[in-house]
ZALUM-500560 format. One record per residue: residue number from 1; y, z, x of N, C-alpha, C in turn; chain. Coordinates in nm, 2 decimals. Last residue first. Layout:
BEGIN
NUM, Y, Z, X, Y, Z, X, Y, Z, X, A;
...
END
This chain:
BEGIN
73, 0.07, -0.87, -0.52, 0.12, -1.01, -0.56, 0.23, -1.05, -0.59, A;
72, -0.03, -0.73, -0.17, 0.10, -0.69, -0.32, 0.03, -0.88, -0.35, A;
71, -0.16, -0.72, 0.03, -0.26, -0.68, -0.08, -0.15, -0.68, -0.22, A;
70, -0.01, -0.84, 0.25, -0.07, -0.93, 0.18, -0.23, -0.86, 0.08, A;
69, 0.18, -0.63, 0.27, 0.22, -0.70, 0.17, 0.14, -0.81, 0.17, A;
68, 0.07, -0.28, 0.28, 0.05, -0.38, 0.40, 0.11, -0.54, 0.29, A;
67, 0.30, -0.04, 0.21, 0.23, -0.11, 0.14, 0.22, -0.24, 0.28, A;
66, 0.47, 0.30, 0.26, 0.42, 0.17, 0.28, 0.31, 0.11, 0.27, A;
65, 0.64, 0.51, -0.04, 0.56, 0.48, 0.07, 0.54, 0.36, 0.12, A;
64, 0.71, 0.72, -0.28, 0.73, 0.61, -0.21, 0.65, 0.63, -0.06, A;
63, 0.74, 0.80, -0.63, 0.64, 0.87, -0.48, 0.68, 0.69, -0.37, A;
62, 0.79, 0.72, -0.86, 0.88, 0.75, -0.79, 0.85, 0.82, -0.66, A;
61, 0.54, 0.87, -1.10, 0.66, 0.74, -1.06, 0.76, 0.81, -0.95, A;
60, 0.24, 0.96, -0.93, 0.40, 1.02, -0.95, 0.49, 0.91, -0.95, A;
59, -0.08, 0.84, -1.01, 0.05, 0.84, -0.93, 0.18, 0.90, -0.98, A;
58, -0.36, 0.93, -1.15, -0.19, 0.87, -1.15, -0.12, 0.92, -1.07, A;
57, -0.68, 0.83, -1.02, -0.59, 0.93, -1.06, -0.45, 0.89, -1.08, A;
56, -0.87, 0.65, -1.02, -0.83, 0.69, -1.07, -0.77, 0.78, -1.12, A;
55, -0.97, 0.55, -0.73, -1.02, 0.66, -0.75, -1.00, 0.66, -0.93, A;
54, -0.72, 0.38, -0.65, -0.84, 0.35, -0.66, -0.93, 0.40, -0.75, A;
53, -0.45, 0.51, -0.84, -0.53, 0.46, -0.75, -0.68, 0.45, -0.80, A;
52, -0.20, 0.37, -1.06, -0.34, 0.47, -1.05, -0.40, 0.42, -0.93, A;
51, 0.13, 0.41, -1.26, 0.02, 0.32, -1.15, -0.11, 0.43, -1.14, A;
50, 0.30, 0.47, -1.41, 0.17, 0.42, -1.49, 0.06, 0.40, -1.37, A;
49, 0.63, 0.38, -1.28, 0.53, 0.39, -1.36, 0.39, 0.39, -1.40, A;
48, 0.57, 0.26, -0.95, 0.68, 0.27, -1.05, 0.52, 0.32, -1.16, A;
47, 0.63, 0.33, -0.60, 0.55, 0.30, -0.71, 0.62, 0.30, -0.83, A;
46, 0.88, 0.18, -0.39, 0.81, 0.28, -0.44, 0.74, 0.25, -0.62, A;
45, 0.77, 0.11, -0.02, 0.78, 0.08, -0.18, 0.79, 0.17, -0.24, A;
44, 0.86, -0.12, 0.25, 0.84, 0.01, 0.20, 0.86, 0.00, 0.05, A;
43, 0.60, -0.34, 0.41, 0.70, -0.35, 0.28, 0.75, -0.19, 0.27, A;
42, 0.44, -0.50, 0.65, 0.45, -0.38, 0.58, 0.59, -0.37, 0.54, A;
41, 0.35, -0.82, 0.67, 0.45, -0.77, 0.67, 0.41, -0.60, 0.62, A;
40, 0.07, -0.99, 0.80, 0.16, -0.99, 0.70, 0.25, -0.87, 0.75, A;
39, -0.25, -1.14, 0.90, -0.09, -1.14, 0.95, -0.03, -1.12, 0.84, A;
38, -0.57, -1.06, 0.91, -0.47, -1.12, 0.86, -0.34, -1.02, 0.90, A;
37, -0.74, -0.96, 1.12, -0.70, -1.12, 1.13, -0.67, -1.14, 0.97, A;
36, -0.75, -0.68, 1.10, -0.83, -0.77, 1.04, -0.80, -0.93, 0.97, A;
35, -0.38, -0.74, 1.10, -0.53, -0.62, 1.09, -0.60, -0.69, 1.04, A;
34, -0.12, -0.79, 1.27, -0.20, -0.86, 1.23, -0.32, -0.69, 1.21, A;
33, 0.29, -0.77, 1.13, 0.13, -0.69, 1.22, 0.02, -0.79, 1.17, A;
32, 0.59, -0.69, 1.08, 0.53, -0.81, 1.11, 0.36, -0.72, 1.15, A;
31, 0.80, -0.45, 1.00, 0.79, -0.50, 1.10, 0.65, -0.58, 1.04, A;
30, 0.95, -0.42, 0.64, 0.95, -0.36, 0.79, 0.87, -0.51, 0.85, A;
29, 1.20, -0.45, 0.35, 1.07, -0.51, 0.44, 1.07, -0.46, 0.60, A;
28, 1.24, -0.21, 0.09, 1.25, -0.30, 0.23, 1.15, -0.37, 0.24, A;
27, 1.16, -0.17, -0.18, 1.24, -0.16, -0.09, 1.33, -0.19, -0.02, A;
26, 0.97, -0.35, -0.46, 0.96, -0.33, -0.28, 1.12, -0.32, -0.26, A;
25, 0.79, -0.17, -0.66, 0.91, -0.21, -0.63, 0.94, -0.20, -0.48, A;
24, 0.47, -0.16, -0.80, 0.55, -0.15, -0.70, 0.68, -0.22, -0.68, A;
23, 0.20, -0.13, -1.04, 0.29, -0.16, -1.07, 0.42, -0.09, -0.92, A;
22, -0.16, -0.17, -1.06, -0.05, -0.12, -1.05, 0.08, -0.18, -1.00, A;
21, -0.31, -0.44, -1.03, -0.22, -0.42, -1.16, -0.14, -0.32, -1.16, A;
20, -0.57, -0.24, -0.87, -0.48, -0.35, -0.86, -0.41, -0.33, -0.98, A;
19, -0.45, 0.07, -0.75, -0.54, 0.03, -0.81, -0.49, -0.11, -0.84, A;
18, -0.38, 0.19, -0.43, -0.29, 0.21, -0.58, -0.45, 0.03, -0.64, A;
17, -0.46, 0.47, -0.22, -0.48, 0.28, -0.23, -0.47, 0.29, -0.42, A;
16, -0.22, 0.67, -0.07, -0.36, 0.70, -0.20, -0.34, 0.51, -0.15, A;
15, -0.20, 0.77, 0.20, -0.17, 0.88, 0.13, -0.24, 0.81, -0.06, A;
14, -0.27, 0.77, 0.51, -0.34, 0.74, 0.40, -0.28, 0.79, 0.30, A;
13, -0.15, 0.78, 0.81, -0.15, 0.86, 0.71, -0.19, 0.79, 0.55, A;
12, -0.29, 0.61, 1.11, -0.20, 0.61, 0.98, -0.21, 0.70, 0.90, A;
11, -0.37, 0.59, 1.34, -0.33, 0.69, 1.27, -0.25, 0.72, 1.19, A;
10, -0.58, 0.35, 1.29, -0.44, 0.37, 1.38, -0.39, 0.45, 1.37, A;
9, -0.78, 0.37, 1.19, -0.84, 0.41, 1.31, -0.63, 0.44, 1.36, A;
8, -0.73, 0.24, 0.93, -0.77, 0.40, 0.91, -0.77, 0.46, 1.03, A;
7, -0.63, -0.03, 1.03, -0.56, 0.09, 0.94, -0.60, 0.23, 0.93, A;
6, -0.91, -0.13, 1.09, -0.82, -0.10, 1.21, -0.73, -0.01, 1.08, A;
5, -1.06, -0.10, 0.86, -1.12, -0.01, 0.95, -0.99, 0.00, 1.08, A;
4, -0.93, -0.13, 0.56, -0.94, -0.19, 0.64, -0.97, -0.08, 0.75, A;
3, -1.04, -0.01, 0.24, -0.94, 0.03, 0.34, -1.00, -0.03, 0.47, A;
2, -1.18, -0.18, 0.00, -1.23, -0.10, 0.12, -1.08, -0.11, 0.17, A;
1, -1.16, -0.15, -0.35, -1.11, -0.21, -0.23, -1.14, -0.12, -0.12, A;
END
C-alpha cells in the first residue's frame, strides 16, 4: 500500500503502515478529514497481537497510535 502523498506532506509522524489482516482495537474516534478525496475519520488504536507492517516486521502488541478509518475493515 502507497502512503497517501497529502499524509506524508502534513507533518505527520509515520510511525509503521500495519499490513492488511493485521489485527486493531479502536479506542476512540477523533476528528473527520478529507485526503485524497476520500472523507473518513482518524480512529486512535491500539494494535493487538501478531500484527506486521508493510515491510514485514512485528509490531509490539500494545503500541498505539492513529489509523485514517477508511483503510480499517
Amino acid at each position: 500500500m502507497q502512503i497517501p502523498a497529502a499524509l506524508t506532506a502534513s507533518g505527520t509522524n509515520l510511525v509503521c503502515a500495519l499490513q492488511s489482516g493485521s489485527k486493531v482495537k479502536i479506542l476512540k474516534l477523533s476528528h473527520k478529514q478529507s485526503i485524497d478525496s476520500l472523507n473518513s475519520f482518524w480512529v486512535y488504536v491500539e494494535i493487538m497481537e501478531n500484527a506486521v507492517t508493510t515491510d514485514g516486521k512485528k509490531v509490539q502488541k500494545g503500541t498505539n497510535g492513529y489509523c485514517f478509518s477508511v483503510y480499517l475493515e
